[in-house]
LUMVOLO-267007 format. One record per residue (C-alpha): x, y, z; residue in one letter; residue number from 0. Coordinates in Angstrom, 3 decimals. Example, Ala and Ser with C-alpha at 12.3 -4.5 7.8 and 13.67 -1.06 7.14 Angstrom:
2
+----------+----------+----------+----+-----+
:       c1 :       c2 :       c3 : aa :   i :
+----------+----------+----------+----+-----+
:   12.300 :   -4.500 :    7.800 :  A :   0 :
:   13.670 :   -1.060 :    7.140 :  S :   1 :
+----------+----------+----------+----+-----+
END
This chain:
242
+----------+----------+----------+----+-----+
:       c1 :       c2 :       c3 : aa :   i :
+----------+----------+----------+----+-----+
:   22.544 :    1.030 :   22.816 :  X :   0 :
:   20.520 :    3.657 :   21.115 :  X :   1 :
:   22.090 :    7.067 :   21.258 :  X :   2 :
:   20.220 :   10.261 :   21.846 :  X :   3 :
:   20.264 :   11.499 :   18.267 :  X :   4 :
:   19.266 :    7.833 :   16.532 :  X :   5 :
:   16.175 :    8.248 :   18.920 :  X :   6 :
:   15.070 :   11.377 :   18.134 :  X :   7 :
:   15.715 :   10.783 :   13.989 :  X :   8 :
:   13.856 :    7.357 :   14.545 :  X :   9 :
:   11.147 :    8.760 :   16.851 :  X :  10 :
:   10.417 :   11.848 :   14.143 :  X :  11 :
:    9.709 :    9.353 :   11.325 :  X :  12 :
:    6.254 :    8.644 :   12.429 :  X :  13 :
:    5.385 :   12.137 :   10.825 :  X :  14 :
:    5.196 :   12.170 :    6.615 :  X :  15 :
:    6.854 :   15.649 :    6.465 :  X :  16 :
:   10.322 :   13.910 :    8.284 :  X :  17 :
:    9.825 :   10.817 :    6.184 :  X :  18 :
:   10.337 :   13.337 :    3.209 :  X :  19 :
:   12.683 :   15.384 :    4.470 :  X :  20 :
:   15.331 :   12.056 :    5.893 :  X :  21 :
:   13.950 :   10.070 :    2.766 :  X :  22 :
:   13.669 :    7.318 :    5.305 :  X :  23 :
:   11.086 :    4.860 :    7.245 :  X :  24 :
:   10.777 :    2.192 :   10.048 :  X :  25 :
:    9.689 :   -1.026 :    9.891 :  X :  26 :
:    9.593 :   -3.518 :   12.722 :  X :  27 :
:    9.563 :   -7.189 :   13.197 :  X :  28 :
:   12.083 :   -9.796 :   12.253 :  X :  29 :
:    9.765 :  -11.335 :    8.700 :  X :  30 :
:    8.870 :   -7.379 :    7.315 :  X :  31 :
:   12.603 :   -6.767 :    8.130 :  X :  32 :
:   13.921 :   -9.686 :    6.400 :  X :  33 :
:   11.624 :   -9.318 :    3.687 :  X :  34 :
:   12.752 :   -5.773 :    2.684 :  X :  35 :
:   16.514 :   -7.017 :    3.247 :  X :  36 :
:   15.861 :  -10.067 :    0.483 :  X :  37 :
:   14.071 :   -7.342 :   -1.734 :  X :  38 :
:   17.351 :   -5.226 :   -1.726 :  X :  39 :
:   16.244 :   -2.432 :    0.044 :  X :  40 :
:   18.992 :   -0.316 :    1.892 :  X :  41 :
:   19.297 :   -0.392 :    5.564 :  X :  42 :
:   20.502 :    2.602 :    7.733 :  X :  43 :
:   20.325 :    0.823 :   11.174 :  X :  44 :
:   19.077 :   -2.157 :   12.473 :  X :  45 :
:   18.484 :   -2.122 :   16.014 :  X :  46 :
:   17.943 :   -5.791 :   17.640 :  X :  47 :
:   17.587 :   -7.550 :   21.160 :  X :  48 :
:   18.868 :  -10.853 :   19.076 :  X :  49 :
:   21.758 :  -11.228 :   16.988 :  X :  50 :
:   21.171 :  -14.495 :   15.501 :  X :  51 :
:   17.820 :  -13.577 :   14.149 :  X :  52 :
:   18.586 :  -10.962 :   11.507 :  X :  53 :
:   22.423 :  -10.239 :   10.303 :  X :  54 :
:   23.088 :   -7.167 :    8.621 :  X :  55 :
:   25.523 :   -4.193 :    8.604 :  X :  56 :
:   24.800 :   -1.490 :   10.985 :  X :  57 :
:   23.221 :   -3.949 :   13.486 :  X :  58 :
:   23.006 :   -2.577 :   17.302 :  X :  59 :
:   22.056 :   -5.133 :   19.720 :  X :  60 :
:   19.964 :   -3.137 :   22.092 :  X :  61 :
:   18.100 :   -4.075 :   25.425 :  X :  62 :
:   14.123 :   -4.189 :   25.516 :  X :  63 :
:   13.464 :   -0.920 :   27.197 :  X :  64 :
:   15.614 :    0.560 :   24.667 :  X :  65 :
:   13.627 :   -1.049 :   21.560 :  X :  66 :
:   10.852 :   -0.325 :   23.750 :  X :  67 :
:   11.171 :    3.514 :   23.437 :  X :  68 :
:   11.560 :    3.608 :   20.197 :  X :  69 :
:    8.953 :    1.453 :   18.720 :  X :  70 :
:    5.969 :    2.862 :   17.236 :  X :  71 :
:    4.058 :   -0.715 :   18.014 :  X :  72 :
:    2.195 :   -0.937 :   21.302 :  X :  73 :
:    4.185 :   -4.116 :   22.066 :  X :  74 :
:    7.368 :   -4.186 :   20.755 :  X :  75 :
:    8.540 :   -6.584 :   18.326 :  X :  76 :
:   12.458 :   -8.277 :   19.115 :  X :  77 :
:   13.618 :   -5.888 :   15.880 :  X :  78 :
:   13.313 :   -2.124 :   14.610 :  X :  79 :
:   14.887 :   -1.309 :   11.108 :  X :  80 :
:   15.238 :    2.070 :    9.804 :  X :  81 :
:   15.545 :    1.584 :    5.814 :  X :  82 :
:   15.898 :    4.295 :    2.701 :  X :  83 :
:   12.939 :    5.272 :    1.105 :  X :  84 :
:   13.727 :    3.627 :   -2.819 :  X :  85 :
:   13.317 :    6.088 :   -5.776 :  X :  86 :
:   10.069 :    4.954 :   -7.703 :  X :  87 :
:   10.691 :    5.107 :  -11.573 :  X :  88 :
:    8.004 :    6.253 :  -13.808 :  X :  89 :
:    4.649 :    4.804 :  -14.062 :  X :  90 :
:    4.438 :    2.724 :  -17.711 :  X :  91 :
:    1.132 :    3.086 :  -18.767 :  X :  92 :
:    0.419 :   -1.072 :  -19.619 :  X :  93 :
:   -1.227 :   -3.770 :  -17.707 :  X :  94 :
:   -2.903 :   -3.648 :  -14.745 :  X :  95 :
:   -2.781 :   -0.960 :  -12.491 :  X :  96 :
:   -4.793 :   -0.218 :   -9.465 :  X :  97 :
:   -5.799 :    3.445 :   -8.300 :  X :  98 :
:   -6.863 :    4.647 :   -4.990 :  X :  99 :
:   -8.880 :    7.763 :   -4.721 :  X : 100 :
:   -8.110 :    9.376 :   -1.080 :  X : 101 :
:   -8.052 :    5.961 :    0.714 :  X : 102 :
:   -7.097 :    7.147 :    4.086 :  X : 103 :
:   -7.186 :    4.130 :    6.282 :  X : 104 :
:   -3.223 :    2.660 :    6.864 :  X : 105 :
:   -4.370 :   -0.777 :    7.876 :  X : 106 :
:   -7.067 :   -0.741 :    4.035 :  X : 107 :
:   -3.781 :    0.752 :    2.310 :  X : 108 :
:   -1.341 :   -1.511 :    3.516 :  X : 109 :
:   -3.638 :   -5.200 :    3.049 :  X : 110 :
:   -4.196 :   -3.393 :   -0.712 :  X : 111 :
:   -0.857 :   -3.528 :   -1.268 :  X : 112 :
:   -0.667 :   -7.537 :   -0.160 :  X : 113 :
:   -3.652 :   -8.024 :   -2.433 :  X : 114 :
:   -1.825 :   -6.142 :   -5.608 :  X : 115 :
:    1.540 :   -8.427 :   -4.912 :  X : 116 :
:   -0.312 :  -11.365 :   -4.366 :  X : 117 :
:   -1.962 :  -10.618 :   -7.927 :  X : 118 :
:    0.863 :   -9.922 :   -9.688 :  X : 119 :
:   -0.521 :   -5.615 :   -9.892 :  X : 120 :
:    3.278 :   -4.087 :   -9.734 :  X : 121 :
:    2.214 :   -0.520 :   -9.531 :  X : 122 :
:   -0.276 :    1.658 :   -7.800 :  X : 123 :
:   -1.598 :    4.948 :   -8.519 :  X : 124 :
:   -2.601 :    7.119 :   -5.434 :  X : 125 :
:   -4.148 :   10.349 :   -5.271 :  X : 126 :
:   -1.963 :   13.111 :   -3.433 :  X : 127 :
:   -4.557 :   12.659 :   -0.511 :  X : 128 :
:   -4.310 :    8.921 :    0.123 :  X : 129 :
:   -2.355 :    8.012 :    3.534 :  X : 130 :
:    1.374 :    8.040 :    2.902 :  X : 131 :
:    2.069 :    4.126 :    1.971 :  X : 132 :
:    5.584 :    4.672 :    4.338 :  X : 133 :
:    2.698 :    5.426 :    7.217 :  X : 134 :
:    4.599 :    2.963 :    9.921 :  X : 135 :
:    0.823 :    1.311 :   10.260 :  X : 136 :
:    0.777 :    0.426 :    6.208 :  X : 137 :
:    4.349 :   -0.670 :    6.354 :  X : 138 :
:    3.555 :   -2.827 :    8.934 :  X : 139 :
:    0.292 :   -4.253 :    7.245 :  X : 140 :
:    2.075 :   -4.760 :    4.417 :  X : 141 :
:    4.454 :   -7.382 :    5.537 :  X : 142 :
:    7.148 :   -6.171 :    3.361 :  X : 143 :
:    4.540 :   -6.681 :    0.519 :  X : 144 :
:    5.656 :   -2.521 :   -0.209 :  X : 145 :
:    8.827 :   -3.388 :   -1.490 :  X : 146 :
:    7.162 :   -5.665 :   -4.567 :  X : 147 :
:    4.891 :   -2.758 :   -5.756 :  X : 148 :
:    5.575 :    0.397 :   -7.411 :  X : 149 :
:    3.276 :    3.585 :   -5.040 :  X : 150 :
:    3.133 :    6.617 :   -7.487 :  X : 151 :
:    1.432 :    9.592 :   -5.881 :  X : 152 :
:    0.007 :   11.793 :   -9.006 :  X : 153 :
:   -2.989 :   13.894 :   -9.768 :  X : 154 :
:   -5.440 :   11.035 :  -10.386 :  X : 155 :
:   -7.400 :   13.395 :  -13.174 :  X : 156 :
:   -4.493 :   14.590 :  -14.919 :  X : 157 :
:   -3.062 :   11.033 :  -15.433 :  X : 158 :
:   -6.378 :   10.094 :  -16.532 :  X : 159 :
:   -6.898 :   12.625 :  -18.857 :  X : 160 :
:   -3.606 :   11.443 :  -20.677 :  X : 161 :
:   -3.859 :    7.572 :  -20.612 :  X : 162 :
:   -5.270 :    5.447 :  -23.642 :  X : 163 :
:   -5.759 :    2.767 :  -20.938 :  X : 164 :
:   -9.746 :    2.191 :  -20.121 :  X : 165 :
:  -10.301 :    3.294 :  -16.654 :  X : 166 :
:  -12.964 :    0.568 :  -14.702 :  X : 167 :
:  -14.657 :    2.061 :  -11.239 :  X : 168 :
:  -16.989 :    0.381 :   -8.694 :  X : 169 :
:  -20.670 :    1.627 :   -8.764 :  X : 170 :
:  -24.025 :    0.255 :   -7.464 :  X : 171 :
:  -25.684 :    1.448 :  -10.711 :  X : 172 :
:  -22.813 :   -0.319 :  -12.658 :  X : 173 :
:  -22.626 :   -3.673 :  -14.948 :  X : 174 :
:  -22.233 :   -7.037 :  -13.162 :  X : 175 :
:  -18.353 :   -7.531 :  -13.143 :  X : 176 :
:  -19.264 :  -11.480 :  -13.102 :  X : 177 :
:  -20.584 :  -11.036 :  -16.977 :  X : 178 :
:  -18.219 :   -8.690 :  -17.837 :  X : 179 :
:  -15.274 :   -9.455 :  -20.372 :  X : 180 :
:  -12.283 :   -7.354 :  -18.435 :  X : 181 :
:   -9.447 :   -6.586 :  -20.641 :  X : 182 :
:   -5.359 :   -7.244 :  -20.057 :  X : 183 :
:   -4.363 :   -3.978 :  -19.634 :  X : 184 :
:   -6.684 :   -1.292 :  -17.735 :  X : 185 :
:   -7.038 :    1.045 :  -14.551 :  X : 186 :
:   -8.658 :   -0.238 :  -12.022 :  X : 187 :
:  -10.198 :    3.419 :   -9.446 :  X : 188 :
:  -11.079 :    1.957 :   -6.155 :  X : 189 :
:  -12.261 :    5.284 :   -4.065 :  X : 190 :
:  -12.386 :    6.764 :   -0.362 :  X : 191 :
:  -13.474 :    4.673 :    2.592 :  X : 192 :
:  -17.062 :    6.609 :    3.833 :  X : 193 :
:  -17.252 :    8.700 :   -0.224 :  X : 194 :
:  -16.417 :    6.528 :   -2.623 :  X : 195 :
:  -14.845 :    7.417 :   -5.746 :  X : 196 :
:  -14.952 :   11.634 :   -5.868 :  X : 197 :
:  -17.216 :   13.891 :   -8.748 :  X : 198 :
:  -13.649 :   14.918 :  -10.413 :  X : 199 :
:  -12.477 :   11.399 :  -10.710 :  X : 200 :
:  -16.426 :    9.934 :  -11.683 :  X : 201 :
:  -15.965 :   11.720 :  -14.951 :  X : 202 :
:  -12.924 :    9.897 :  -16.379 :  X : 203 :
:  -14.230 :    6.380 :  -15.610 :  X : 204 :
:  -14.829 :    4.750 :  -19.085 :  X : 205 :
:  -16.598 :    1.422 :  -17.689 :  X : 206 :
:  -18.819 :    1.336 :  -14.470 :  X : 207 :
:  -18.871 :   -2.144 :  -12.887 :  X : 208 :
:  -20.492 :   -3.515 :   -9.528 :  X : 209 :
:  -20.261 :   -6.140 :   -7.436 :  X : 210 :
:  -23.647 :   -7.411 :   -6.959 :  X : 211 :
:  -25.171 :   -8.719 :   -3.423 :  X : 212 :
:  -26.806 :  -11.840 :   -2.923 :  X : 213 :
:  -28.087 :  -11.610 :    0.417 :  X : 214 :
:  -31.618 :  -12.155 :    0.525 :  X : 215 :
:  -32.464 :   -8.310 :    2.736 :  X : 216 :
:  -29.562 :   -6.748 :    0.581 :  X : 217 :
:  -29.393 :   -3.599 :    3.148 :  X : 218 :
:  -25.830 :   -3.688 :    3.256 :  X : 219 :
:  -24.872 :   -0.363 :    1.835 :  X : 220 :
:  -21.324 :   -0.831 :    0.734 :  X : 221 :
:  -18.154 :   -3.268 :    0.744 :  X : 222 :
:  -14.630 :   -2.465 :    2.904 :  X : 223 :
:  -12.599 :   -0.671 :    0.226 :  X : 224 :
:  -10.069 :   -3.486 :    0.761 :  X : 225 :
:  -12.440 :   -6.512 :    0.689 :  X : 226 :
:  -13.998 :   -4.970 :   -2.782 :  X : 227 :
:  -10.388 :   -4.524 :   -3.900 :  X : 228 :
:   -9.466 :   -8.400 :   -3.905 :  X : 229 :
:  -12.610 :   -9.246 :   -5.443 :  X : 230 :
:  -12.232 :   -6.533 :   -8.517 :  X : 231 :
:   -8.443 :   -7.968 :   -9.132 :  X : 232 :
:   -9.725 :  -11.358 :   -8.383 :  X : 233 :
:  -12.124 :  -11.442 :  -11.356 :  X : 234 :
:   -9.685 :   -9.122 :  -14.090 :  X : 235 :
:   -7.172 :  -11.793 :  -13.252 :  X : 236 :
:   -9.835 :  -14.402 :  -13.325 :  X : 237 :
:  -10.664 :  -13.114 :  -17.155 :  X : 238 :
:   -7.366 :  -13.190 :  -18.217 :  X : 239 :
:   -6.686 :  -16.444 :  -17.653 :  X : 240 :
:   -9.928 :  -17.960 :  -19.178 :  X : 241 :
+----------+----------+----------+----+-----+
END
């Protein structure tokens, strides 16, 4: 069973500041759990209506109403793990490395960081206003995709004013990223949702790129951050292995 206090700990991890303060977060579902297990992450509890599904230390075996009150999913999943939040060593300024400028949606942060494993991007810079990538929604997105990739949260402008890296953003008035020769190593800004990449940030970008519509009308103003994330890392990857 689930005791009072495990539900109340579990229950205030949905909020950031309790995330920090516990230096814990939930994830849910049998694959995300296994998937952080294989990755080496360390589990607090595992609570589970099935034994033979997931085997770990600290495993409760727990009824369905009980997994059902403390699940943060509208239908609960058959497994709830609460895991350790892993210390994140410093960022090493070489290769690619994606940055998100206030990206607030979880469900946009959470298939980014699926597109960065799936490219081989092992770190990600994030402004201090970008959702919190432990954000049960992201984790969940993520399908345990979070513990491949490296989330740094750093002032954006002061870690571009230090880098020798060139820094590459999306713009409608910038070069065709289909012509362009993209380098090995560089930082790729990918900004907010409904803004786009903010004034402060606009004035370390080095190289201005677009991704250029084909559509006959062309009235579509703007790409899903996500969507215009897999085709940026698409082509950089693309040009390195030409």
């Amino acid at each position: 069973m689930v005791s009072k206090s495990q539900t109340k700990l579990i229950t205030s991890l949905q909020q950031k500041k309790y995330r920090a303060q516990n230096g814990l977060f939930v994830a849910e579902g049998p694959k995300v759990i296994a998937e952080f297990l294989n990755e080496g992450l360390k589990l607090q509890a595992l609570f589970s209506t099935n034994t033979t599904e997931i085997t770990a230390e600290n495993h409760f075996l727990v009824t369905e109403a009980e997994l059902k009150k403390i699940s943060f999913l509208k239908s609960a999943n058959t497994a709830l793990a609460v895991f350790k939040i892993p210390k994140i060593h410093p960022v090493k300024d070489t290769g690619l490395i994606l940055a998100l400028d206030a990206v607030r949606d979880p469900g946009n942060l959470g298939t980014i960081i699926r597109l960065c494993d799936w490219f081989g991007i092992q770190q990600i810079l994030c402004s201090e206003d970008t959702v919190d990538c432990y954000n049960p929604k992201v984790v969940q997105a993520t399908m345990g995709s979070l513990a491949r990739v490296a989330i740094h949260y750093v002032s954006l402008s002061e870690y571009f004013a230090e880098t020798t890296l060139p820094i590459y953003g999306g713009f409608m008035e910038g070069k065709n990223i289909y012509s362009e020769k993209l380098p090995q190593s560089a930082i790729i800004v990918m900004g907010n949702e409904a803004n786009g990449i903010s004034d402060q940030i606009l004035q370390k970008i080095t190289h201005k790129v677009n991704i250029p519509r084909f559509g006959k009308i062309q009235k579509t103003e703007s790409l899903n951050v996500a969507t215009a994330t897999a085709i940026f890392l698409s082509e950089f990857r693309r040009s390195i292995e030409m």
